[in-house]
MMTF fields as JSON, N, C-alpha, C and O atoms, coordinates in Angstrom:
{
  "mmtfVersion": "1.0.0",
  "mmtfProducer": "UNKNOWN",
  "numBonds": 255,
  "numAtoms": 256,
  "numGroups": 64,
  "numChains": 1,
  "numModels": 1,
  "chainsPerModel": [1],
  "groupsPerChain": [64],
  "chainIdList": ["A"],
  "bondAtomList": [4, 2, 8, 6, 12, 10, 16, 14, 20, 18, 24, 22, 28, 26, 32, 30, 36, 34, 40, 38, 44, 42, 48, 46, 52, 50, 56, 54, 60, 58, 64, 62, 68, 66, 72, 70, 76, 74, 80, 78, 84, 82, 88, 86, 92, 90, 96, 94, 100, 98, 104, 102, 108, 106, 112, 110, 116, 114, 120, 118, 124, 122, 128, 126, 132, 130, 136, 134, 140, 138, 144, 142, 148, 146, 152, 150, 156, 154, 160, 158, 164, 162, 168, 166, 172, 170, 176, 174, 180, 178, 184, 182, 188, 186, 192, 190, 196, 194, 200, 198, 204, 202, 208, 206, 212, 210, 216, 214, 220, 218, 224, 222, 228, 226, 232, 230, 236, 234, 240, 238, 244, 242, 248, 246, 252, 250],
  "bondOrderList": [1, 1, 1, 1, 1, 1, 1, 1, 1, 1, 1, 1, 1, 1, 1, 1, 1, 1, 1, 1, 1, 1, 1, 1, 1, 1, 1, 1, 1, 1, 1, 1, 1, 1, 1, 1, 1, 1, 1, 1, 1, 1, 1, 1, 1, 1, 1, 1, 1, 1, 1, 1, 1, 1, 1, 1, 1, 1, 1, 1, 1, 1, 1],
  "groupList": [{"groupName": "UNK", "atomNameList": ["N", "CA", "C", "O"], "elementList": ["N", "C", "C", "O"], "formalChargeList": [0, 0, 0, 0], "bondAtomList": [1, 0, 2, 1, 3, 2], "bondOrderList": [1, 1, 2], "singleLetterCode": "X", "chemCompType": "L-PEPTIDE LINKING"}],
  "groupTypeList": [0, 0, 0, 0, 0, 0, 0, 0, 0, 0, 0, 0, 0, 0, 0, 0, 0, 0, 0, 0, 0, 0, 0, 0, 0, 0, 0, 0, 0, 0, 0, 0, 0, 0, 0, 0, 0, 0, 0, 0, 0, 0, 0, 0, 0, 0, 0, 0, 0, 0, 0, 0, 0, 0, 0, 0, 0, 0, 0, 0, 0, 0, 0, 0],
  "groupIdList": [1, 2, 3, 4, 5, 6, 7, 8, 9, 10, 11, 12, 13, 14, 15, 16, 17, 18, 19, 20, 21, 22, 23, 24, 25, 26, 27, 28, 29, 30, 31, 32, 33, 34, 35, 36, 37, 38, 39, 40, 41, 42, 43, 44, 45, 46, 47, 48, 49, 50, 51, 52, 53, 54, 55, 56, 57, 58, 59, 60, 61, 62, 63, 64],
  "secStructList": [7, 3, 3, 6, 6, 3, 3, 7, 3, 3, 3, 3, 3, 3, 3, 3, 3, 3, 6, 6, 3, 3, 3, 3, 3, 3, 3, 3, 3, 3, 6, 6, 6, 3, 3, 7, 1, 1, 6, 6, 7, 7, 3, 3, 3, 3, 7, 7, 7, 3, 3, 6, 6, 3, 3, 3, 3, 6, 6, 3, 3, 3, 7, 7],
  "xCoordList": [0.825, 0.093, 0.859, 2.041, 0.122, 0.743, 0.296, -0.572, 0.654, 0.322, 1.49, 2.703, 0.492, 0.753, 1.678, 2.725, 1.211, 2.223, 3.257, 3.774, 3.684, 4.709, 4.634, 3.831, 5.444, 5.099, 5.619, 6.733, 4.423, 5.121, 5.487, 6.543, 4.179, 4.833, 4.036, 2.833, 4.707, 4.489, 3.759, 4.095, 2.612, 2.342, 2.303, 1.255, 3.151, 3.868, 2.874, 2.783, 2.077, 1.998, 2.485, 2.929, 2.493, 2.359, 1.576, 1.366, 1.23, 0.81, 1.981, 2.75, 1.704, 3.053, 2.334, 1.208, 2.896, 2.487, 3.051, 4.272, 2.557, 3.12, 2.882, 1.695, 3.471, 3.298, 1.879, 1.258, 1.488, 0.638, -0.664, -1.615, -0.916, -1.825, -1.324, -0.319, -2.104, -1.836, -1.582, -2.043, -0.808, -0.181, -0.335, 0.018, -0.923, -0.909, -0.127, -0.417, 0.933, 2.289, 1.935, 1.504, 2.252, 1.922, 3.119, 3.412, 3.664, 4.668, 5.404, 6.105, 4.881, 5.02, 6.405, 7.364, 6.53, 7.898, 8.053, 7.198, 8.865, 8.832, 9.415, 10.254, 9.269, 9.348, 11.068, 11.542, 11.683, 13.08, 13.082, 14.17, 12.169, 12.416, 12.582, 12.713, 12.588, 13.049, 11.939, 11.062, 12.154, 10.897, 10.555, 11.343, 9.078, 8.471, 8.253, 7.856, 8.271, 7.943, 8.835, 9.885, 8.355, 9.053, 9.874, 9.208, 11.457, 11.634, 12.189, 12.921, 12.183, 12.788, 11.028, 11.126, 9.844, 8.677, 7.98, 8.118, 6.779, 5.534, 4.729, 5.285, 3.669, 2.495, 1.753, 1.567, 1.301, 0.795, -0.437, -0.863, -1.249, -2.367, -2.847, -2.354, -3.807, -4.174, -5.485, -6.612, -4.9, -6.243, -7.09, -6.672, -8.421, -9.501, -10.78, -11.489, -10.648, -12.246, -12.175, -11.685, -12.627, -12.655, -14.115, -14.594, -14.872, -16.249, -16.302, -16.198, -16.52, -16.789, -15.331, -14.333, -15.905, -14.317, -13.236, -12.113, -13.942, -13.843, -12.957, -13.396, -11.984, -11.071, -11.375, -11.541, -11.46, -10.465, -9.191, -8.457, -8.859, -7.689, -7.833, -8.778, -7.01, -7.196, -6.569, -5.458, -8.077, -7.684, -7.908, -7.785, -8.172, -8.286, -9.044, -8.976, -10.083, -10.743, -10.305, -10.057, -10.192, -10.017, -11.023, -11.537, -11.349, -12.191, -11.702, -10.851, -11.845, -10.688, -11.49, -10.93],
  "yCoordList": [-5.867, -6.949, -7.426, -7.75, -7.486, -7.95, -9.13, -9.278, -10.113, -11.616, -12.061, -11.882, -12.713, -13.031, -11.793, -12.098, -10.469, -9.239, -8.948, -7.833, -9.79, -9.245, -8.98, -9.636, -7.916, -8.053, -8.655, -9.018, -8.637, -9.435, -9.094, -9.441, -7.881, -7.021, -6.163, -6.329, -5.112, -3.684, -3.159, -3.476, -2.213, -2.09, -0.692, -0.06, -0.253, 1.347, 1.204, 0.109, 2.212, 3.049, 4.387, 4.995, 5.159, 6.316, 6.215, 5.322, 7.711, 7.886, 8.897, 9.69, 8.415, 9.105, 9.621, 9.228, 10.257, 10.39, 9.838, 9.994, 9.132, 8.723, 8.807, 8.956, 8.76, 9.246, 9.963, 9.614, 10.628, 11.852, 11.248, 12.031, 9.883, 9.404, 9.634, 10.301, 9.022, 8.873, 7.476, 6.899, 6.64, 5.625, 5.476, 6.457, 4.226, 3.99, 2.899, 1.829, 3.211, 2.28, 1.766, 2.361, 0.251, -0.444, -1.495, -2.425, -1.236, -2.148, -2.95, -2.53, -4.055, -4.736, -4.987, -5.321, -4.836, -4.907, -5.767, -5.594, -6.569, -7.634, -7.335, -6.442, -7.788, -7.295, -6.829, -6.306, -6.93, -6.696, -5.353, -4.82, -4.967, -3.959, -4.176, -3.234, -5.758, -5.413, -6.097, -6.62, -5.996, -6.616, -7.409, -8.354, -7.69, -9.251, -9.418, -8.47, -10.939, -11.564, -11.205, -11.813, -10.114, -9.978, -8.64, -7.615, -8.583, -7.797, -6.728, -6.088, -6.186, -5.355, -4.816, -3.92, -5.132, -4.776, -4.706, -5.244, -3.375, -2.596, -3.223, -3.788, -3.359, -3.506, -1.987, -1.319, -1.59, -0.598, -0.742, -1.502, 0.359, 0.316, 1.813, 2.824, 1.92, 3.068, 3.677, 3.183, 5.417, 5.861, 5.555, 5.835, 4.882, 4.791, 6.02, 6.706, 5.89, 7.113, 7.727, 6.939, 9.443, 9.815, 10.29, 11.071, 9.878, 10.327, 10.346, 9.37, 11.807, 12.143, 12.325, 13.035, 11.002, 10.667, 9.292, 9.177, 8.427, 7.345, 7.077, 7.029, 6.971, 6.463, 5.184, 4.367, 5.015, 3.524, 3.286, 4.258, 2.361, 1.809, 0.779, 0.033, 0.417, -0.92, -2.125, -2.534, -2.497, -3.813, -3.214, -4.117, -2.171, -1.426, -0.363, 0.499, -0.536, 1.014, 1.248, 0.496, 2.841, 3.326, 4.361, 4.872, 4.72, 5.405, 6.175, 5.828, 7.724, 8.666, 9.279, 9.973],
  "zCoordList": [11.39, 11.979, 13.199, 13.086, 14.549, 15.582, 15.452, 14.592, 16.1, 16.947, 17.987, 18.103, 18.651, 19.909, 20.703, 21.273, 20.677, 21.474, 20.436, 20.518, 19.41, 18.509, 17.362, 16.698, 16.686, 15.293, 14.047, 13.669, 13.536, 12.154, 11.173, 10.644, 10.476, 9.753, 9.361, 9.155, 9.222, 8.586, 6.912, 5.771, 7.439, 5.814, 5.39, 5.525, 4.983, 4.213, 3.164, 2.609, 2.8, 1.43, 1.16, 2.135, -0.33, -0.632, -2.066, -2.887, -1.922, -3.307, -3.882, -3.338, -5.482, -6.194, -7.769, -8.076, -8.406, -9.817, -10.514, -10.53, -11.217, -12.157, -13.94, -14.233, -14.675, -16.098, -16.327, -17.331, -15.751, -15.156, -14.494, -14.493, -13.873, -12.986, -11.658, -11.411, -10.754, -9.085, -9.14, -10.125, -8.112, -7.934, -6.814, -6.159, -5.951, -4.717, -4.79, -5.325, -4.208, -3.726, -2.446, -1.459, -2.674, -1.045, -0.74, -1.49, 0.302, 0.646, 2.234, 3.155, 1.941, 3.074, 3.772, 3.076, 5.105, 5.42, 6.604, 7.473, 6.81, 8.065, 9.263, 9.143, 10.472, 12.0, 11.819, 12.827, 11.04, 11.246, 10.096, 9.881, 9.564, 8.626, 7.248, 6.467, 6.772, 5.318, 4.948, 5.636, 3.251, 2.29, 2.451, 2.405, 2.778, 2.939, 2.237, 1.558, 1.552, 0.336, -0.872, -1.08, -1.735, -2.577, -2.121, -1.982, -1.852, -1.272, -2.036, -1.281, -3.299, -4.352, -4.931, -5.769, -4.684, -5.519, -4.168, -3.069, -4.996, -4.418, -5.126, -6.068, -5.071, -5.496, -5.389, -4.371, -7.15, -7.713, -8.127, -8.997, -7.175, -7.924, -8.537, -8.038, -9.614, -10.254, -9.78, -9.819, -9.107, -8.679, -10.212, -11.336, -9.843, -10.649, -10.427, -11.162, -9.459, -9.337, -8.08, -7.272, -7.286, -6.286, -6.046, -6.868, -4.973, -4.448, -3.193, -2.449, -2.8, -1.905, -1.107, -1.234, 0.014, 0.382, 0.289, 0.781, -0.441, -0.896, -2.355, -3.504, -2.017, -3.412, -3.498, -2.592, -5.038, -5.623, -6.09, -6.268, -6.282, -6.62, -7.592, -7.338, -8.929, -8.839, -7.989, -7.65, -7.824, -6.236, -5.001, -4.174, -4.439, -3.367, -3.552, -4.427, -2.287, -1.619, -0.454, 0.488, -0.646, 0.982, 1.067, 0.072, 2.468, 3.064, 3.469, 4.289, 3.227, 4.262, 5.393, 6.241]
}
């Protein structure tokens, strides 16, 4: 997220496996590089369903 020309902060995901699901890892990082907010935790969500090209998540859709 920019404002005013600068930034504020950064938003990293990956997907990972986990105990044999998909995991969408999301993690926010602030204009200096480190953890915003909570700076030791991701917020995880569980692939729920794939169509077409449209994943869910729980708490999140993306569109690819």
């Amino acid at each position: 997220m920019v404002q005013d020309n600068k930034l504020v902060f950064s938003e990293f995901f990956m997907l990972v496996r986990e105990e044999g699901r998909i995991v969408l890892r999301l993690k926010l990082l602030g204009n200096d590089f480190t953890g915003w907010k909570e700076k030791d935790k991701s917020v995880n969500s569980p692939l729920l369903e794939v169509k077409g090209k449209t994943a869910w998540f729980g708490g999140l859709t993306d569109q690819l």
